[in-house]
C-alpha positions in Angstrom: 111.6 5.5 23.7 112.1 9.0 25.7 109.5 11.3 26.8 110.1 13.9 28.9 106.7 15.2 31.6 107.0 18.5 32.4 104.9 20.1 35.5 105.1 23.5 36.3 102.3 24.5 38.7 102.3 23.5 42.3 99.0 21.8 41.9 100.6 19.5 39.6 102.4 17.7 42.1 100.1 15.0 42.5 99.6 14.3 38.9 103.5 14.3 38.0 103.8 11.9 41.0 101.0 9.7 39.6 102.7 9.8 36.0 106.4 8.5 38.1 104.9 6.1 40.1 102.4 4.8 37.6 103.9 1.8 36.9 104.1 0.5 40.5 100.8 1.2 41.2 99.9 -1.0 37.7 101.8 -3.9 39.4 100.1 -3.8 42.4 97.0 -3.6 40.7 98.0 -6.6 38.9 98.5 -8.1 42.8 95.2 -7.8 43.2 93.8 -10.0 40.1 96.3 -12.5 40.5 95.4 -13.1 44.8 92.0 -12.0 44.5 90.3 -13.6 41.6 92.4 -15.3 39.7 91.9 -18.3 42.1 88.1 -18.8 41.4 89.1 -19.1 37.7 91.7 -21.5 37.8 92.2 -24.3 40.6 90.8 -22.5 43.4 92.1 -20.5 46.0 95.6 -21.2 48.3 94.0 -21.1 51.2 91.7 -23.8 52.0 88.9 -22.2 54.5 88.3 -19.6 51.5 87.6 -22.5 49.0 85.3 -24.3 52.1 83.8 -21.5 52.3 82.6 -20.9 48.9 81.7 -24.4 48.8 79.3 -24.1 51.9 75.9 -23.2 52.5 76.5 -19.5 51.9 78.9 -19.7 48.4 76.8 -18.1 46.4 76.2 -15.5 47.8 80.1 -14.9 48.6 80.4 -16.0 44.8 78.1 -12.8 44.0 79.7 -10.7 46.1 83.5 -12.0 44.8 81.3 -10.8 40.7 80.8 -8.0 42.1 84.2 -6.6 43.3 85.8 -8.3 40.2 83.3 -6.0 38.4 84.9 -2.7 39.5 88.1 -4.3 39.4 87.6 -4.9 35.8 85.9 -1.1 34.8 89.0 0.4 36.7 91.5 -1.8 34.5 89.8 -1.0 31.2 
């Protein structure tokens, strides 16, 4: 497939770099799932104080907090 993006105004600059650089930004996005939350859905995170951590006293509430980011992260990917 070829498409071609064509931005003639100088305040289009931003959005034709957006459109060029869109898939980069999708990738690290992707980063973000995968290091950030995947761990609490699978076998737990790779580093060990973070899993201590949401094992101890205060884990729930980190566990809440963790929802709540994964939340937005979640809206912004839909």
């Amino acid at each position: 497939m070829k498409a071609t993006l064509q931005f003639d105004l100088p305040d289009e600059r931003d959005s034709f770099e957006d459109a060029v650089h869109g898939s980069e930004w999708h990738d690290k996005f992707e980063r973000v799932w995968q290091d950030c939350f995947r761990g609490r859905h699978k076998h737990g995170y790779p580093i060990v104080k973070l899993n201590e951590l949401l094992e101890g006293e205060h884990g729930e509430a980190i566990g809440e907090y963790l929802d709540l980011i994964e939340s937005i992260y979640h809206e912004i990917n839909e």
